[in-house]
mmCIF file of the protein (N, C-alpha, C, O) and its ligand, coordinates in Angstrom:
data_MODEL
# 
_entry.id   MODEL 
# 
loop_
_entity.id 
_entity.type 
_entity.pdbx_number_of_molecules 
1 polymer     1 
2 non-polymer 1 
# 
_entity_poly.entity_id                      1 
_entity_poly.type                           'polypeptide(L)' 
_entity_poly.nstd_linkage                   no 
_entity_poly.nstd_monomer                   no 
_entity_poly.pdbx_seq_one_letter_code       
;(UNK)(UNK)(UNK)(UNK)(UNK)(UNK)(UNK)(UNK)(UNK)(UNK)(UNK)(UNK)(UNK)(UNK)(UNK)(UNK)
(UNK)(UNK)(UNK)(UNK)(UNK)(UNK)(UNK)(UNK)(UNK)(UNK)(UNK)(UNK)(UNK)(UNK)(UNK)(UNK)
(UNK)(UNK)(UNK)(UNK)(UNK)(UNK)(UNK)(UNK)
;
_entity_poly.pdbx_seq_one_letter_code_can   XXXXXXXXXXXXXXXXXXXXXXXXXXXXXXXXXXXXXXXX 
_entity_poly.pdbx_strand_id                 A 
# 
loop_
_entity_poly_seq.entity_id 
_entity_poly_seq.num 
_entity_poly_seq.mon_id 
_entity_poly_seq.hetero 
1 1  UNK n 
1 2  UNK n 
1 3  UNK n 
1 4  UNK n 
1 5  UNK n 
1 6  UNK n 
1 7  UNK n 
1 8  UNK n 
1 9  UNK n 
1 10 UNK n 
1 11 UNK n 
1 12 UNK n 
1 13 UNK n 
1 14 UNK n 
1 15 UNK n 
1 16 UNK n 
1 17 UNK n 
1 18 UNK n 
1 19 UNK n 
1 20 UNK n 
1 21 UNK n 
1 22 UNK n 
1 23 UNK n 
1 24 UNK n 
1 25 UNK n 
1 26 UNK n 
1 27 UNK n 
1 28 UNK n 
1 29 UNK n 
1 30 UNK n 
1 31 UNK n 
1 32 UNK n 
1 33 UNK n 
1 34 UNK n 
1 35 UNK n 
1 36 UNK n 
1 37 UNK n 
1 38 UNK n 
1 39 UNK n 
1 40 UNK n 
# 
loop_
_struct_asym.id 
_struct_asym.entity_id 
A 1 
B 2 
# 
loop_
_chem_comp.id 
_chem_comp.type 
_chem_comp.mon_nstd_flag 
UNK 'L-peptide linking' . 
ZN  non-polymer         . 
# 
_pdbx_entity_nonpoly.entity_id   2 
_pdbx_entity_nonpoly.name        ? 
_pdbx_entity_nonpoly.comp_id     ZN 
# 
_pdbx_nonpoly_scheme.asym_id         B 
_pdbx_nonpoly_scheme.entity_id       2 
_pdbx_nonpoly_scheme.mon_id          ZN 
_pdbx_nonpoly_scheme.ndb_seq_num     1 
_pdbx_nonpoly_scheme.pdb_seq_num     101 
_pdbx_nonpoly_scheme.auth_seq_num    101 
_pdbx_nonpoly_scheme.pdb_mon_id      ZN 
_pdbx_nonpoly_scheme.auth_mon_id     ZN 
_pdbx_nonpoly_scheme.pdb_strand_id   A 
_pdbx_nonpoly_scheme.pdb_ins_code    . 
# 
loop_
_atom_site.group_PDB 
_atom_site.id 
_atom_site.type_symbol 
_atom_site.label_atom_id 
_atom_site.label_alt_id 
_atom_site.label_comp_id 
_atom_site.label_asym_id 
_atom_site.label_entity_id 
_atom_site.label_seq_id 
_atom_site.pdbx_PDB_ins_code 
_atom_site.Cartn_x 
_atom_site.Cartn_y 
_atom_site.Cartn_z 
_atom_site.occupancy 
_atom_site.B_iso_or_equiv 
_atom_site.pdbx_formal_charge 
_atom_site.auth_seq_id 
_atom_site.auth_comp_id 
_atom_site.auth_asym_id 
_atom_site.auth_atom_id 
_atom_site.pdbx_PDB_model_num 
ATOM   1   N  N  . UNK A 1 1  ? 69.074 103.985 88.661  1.00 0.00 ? 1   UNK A N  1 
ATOM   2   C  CA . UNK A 1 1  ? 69.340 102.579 88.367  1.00 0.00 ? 1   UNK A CA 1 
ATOM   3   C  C  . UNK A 1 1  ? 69.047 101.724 89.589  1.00 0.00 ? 1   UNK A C  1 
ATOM   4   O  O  . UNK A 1 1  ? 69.512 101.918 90.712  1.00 0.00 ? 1   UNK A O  1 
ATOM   5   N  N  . UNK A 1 2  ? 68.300 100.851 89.263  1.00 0.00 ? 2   UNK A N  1 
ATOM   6   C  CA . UNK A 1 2  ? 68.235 99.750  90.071  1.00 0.00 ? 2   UNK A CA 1 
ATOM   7   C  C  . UNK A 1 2  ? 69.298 98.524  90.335  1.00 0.00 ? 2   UNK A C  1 
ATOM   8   O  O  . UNK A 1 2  ? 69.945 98.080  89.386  1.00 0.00 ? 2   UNK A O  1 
ATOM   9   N  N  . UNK A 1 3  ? 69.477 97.911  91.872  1.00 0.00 ? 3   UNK A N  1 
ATOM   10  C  CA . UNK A 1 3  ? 70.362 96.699  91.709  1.00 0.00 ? 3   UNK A CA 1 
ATOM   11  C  C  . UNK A 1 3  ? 69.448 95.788  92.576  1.00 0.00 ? 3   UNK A C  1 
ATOM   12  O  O  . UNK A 1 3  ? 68.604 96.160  93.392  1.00 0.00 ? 3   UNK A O  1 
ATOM   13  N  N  . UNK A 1 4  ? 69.806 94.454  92.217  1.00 0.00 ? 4   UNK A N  1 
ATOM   14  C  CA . UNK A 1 4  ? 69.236 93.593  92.700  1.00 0.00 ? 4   UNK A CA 1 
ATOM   15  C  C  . UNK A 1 4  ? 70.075 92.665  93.553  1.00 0.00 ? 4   UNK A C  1 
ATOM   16  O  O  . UNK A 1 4  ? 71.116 92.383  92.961  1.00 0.00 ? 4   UNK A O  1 
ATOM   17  N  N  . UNK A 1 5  ? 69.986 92.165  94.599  1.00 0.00 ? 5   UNK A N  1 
ATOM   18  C  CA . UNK A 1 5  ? 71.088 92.119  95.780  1.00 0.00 ? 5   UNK A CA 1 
ATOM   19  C  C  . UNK A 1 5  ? 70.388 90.624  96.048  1.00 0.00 ? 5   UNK A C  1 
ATOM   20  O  O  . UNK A 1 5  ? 69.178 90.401  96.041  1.00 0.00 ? 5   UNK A O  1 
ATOM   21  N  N  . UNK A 1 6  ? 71.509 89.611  96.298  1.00 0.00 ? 6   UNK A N  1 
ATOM   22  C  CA . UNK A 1 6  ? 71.426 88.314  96.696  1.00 0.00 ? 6   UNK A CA 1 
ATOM   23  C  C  . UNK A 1 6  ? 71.181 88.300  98.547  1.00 0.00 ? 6   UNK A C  1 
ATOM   24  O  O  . UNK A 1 6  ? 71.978 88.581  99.442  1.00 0.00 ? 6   UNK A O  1 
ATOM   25  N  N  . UNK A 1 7  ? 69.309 87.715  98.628  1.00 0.00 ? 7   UNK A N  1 
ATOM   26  C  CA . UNK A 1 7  ? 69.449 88.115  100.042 1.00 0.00 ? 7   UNK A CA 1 
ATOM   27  C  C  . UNK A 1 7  ? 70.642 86.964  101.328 1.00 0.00 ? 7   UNK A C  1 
ATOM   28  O  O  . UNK A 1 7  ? 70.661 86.935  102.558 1.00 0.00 ? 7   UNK A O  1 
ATOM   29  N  N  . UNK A 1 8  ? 71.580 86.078  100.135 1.00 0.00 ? 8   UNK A N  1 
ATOM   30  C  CA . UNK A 1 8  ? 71.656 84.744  100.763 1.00 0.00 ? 8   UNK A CA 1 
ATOM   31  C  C  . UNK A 1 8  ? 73.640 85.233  100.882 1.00 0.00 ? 8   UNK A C  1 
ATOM   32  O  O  . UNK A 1 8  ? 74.329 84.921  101.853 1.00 0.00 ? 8   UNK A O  1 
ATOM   33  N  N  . UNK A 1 9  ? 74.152 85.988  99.701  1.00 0.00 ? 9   UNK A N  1 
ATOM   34  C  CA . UNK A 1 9  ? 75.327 85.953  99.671  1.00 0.00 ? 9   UNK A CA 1 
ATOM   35  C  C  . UNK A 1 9  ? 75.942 87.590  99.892  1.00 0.00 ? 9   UNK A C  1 
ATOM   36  O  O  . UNK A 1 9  ? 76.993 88.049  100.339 1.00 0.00 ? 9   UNK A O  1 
ATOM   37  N  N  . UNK A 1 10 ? 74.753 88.143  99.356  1.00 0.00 ? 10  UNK A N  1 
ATOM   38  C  CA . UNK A 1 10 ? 74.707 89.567  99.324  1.00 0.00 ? 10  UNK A CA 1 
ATOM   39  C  C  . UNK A 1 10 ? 75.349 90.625  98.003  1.00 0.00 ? 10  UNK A C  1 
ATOM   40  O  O  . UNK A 1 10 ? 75.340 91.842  97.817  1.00 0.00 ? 10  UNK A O  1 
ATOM   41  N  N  . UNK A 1 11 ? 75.843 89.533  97.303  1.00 0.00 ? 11  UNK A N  1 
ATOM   42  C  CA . UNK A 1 11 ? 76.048 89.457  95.909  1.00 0.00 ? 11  UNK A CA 1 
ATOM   43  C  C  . UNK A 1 11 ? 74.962 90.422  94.705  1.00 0.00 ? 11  UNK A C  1 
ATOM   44  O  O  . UNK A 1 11 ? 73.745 90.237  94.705  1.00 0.00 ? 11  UNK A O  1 
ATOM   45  N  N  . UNK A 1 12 ? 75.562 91.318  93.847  1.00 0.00 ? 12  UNK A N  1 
ATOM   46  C  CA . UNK A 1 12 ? 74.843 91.819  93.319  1.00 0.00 ? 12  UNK A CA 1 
ATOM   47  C  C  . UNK A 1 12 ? 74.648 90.554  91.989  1.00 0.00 ? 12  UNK A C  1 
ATOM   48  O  O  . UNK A 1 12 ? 75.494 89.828  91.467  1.00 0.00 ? 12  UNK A O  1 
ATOM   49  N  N  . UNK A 1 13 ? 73.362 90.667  91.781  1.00 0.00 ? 13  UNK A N  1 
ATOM   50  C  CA . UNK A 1 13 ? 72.912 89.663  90.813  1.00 0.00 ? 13  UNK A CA 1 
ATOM   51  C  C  . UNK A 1 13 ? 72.982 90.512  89.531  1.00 0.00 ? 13  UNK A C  1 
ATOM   52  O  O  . UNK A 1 13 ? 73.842 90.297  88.676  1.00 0.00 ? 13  UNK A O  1 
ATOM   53  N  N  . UNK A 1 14 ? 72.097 91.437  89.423  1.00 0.00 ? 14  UNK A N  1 
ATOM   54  C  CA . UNK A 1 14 ? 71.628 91.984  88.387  1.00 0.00 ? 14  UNK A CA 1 
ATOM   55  C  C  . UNK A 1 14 ? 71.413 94.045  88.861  1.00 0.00 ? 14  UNK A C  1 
ATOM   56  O  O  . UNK A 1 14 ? 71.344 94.780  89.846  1.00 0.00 ? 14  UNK A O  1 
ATOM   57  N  N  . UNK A 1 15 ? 71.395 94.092  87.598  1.00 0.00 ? 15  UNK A N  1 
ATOM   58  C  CA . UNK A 1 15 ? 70.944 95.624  87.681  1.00 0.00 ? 15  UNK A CA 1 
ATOM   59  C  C  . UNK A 1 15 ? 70.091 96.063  86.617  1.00 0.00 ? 15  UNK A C  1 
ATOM   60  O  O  . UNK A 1 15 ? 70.368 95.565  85.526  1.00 0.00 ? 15  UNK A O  1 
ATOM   61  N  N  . UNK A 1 16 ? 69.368 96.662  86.635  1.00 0.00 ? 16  UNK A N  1 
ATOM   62  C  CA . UNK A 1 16 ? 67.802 97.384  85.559  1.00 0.00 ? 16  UNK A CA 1 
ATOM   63  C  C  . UNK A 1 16 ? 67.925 98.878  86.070  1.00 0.00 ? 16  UNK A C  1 
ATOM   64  O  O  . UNK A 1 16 ? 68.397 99.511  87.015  1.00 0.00 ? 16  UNK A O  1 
ATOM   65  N  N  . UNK A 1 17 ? 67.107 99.101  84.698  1.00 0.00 ? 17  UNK A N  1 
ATOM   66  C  CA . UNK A 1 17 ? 66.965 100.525 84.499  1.00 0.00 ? 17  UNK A CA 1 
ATOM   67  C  C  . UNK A 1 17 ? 65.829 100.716 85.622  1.00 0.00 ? 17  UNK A C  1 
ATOM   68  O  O  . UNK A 1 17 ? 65.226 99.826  86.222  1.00 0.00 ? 17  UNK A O  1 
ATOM   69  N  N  . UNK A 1 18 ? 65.716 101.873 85.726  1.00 0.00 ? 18  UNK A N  1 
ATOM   70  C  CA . UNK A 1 18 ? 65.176 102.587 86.611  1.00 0.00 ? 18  UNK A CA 1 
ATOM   71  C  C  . UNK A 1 18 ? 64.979 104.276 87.226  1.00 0.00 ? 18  UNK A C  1 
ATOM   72  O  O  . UNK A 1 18 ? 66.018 104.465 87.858  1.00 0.00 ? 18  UNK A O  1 
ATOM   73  N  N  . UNK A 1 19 ? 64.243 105.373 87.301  1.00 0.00 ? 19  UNK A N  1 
ATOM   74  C  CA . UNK A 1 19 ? 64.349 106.426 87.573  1.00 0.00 ? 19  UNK A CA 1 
ATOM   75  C  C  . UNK A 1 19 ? 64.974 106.689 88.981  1.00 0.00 ? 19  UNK A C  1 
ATOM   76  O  O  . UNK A 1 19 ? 65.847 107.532 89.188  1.00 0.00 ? 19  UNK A O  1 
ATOM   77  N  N  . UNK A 1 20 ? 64.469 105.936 89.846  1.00 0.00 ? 20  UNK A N  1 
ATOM   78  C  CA . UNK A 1 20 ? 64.737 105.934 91.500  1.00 0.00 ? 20  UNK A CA 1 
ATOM   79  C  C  . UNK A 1 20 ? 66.284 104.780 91.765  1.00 0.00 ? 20  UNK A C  1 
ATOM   80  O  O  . UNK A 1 20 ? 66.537 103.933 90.909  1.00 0.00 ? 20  UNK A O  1 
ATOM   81  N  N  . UNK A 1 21 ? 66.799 104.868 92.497  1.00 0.00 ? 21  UNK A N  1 
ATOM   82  C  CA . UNK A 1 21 ? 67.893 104.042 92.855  1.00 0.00 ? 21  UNK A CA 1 
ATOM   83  C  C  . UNK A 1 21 ? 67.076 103.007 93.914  1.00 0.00 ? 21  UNK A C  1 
ATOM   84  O  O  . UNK A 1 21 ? 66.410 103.441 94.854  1.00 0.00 ? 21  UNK A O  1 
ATOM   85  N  N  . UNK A 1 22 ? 67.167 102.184 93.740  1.00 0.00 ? 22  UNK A N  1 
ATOM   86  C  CA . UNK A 1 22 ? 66.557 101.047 94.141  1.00 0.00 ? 22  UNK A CA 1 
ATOM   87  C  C  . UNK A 1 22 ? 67.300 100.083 94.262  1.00 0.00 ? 22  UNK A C  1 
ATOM   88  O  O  . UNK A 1 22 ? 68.161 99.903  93.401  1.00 0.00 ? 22  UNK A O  1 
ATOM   89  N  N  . UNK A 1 23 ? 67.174 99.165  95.399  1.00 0.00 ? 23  UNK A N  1 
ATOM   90  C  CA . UNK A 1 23 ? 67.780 97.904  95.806  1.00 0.00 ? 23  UNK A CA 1 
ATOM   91  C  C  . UNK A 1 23 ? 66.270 96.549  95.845  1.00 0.00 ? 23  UNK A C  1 
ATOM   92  O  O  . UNK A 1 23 ? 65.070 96.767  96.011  1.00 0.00 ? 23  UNK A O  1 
ATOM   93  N  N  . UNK A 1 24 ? 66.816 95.545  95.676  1.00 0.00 ? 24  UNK A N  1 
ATOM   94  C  CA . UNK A 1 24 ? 65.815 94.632  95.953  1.00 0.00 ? 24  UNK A CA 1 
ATOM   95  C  C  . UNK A 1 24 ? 66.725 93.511  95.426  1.00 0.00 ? 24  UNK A C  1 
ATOM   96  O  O  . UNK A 1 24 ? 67.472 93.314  94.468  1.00 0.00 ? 24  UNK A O  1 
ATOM   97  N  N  . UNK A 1 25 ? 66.124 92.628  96.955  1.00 0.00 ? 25  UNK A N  1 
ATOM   98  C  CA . UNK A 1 25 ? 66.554 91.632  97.219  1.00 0.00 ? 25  UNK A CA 1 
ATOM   99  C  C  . UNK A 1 25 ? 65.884 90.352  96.827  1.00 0.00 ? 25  UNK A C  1 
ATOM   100 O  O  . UNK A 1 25 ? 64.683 90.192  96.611  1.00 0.00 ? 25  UNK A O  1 
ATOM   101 N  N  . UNK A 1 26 ? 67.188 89.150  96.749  1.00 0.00 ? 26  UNK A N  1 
ATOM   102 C  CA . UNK A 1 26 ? 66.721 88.012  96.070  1.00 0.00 ? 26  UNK A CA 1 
ATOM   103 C  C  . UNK A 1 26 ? 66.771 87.529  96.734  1.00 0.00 ? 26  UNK A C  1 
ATOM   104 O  O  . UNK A 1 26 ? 67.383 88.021  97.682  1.00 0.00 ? 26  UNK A O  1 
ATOM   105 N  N  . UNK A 1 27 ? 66.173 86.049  96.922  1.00 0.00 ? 27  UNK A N  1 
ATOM   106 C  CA . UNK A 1 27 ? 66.262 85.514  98.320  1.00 0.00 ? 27  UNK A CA 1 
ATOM   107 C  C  . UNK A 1 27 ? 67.470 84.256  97.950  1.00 0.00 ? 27  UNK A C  1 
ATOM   108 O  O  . UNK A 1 27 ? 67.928 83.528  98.831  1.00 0.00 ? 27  UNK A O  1 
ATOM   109 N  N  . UNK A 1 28 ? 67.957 84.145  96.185  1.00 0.00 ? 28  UNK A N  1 
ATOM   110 C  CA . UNK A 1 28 ? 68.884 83.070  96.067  1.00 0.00 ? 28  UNK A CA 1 
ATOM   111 C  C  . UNK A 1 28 ? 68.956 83.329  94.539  1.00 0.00 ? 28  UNK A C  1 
ATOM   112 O  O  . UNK A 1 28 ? 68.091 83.372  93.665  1.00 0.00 ? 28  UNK A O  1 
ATOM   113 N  N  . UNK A 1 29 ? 70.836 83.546  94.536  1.00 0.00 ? 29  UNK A N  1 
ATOM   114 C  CA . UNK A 1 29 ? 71.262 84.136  92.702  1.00 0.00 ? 29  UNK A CA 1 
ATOM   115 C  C  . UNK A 1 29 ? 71.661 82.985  92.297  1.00 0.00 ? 29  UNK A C  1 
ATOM   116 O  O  . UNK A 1 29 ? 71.878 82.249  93.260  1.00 0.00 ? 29  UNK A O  1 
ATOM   117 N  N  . UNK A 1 30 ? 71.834 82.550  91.411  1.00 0.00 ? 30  UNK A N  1 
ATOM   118 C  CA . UNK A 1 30 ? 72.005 81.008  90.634  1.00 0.00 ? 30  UNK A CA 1 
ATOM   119 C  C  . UNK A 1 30 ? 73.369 80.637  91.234  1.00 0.00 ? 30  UNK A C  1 
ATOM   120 O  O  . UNK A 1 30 ? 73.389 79.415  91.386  1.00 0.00 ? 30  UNK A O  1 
ATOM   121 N  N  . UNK A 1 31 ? 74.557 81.226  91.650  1.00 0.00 ? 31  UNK A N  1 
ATOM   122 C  CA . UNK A 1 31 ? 75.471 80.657  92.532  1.00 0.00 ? 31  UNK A CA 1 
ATOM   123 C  C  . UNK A 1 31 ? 74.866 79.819  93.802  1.00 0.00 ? 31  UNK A C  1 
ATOM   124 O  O  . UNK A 1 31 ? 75.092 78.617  93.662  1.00 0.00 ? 31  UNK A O  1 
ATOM   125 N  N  . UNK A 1 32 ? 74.138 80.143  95.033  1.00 0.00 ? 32  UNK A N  1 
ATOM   126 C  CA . UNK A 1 32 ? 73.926 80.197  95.675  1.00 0.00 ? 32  UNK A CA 1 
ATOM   127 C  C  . UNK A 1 32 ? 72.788 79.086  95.743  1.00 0.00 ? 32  UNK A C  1 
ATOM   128 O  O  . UNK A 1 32 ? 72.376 78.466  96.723  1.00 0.00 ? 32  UNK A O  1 
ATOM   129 N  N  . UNK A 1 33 ? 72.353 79.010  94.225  1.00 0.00 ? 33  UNK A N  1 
ATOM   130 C  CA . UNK A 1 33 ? 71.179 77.846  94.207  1.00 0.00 ? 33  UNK A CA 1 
ATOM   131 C  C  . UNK A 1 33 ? 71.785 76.755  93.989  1.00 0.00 ? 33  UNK A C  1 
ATOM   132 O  O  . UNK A 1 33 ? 71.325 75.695  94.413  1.00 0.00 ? 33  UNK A O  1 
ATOM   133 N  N  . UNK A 1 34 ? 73.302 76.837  93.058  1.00 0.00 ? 34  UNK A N  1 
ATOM   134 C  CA . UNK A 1 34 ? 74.226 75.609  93.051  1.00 0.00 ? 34  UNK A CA 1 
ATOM   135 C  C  . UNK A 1 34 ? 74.644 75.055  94.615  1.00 0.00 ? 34  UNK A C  1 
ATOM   136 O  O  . UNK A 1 34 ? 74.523 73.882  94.968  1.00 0.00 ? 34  UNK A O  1 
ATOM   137 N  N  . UNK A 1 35 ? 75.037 75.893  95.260  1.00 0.00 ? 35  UNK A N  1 
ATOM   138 C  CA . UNK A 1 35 ? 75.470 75.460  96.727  1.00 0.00 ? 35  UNK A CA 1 
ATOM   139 C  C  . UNK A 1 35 ? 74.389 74.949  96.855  1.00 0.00 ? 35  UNK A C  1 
ATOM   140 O  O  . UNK A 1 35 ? 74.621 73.791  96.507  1.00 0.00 ? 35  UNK A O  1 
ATOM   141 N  N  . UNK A 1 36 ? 73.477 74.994  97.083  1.00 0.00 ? 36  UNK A N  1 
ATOM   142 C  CA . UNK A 1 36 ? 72.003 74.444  97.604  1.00 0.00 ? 36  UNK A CA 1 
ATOM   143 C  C  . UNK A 1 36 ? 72.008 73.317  97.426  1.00 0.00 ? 36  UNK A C  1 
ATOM   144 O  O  . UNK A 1 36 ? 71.952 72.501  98.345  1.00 0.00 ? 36  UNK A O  1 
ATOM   145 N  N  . UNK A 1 37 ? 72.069 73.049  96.328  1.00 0.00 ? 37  UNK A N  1 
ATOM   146 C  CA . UNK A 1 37 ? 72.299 71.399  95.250  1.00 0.00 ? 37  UNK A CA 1 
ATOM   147 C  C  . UNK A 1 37 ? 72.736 70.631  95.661  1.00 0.00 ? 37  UNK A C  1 
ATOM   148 O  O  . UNK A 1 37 ? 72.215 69.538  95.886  1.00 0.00 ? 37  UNK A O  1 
ATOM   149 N  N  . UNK A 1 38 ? 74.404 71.138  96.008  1.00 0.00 ? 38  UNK A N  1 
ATOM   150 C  CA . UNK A 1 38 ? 75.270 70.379  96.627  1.00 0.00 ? 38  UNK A CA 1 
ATOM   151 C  C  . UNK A 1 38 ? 75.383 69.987  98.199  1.00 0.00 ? 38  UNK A C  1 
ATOM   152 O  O  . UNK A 1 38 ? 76.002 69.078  98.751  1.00 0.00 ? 38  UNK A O  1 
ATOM   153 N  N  . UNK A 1 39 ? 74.396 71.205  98.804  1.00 0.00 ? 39  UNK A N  1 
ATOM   154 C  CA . UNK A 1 39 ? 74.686 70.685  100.126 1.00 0.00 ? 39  UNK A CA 1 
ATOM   155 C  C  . UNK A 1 39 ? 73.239 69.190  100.452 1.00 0.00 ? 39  UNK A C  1 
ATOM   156 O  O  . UNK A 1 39 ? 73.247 68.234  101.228 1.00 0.00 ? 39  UNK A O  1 
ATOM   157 N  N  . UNK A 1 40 ? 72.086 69.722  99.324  1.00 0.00 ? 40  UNK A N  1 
ATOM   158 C  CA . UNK A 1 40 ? 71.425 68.535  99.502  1.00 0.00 ? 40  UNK A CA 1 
ATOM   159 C  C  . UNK A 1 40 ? 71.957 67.115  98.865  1.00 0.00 ? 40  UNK A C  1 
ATOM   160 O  O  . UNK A 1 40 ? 71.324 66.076  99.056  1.00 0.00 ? 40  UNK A O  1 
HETATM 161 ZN ZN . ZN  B 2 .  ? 73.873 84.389  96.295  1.00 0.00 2 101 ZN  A ZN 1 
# 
């Protein structure tokens, strides 16, 4: 199984199928895009 890791909060976003265990990073999970919003 794969997870997909918030590269901004470190927050797991999501997870997918997968044979290998795998990580991969987001560079911004929809929390993190709200802060964004607000700090502009
Ligand atoms: Zn985040």
């Amino acid at each position: 199984m794969g997870t997909i890791v918030c590269q901004t909060c470190e927050s797991t976003v999501e997870h997918f199928e997968g044979e290998k265990v795998t990580t991969l990073y987001t560079k911004q999970c929809p929390n993190c895009k709200e802060v964004s919003v607000q700090e502009v």
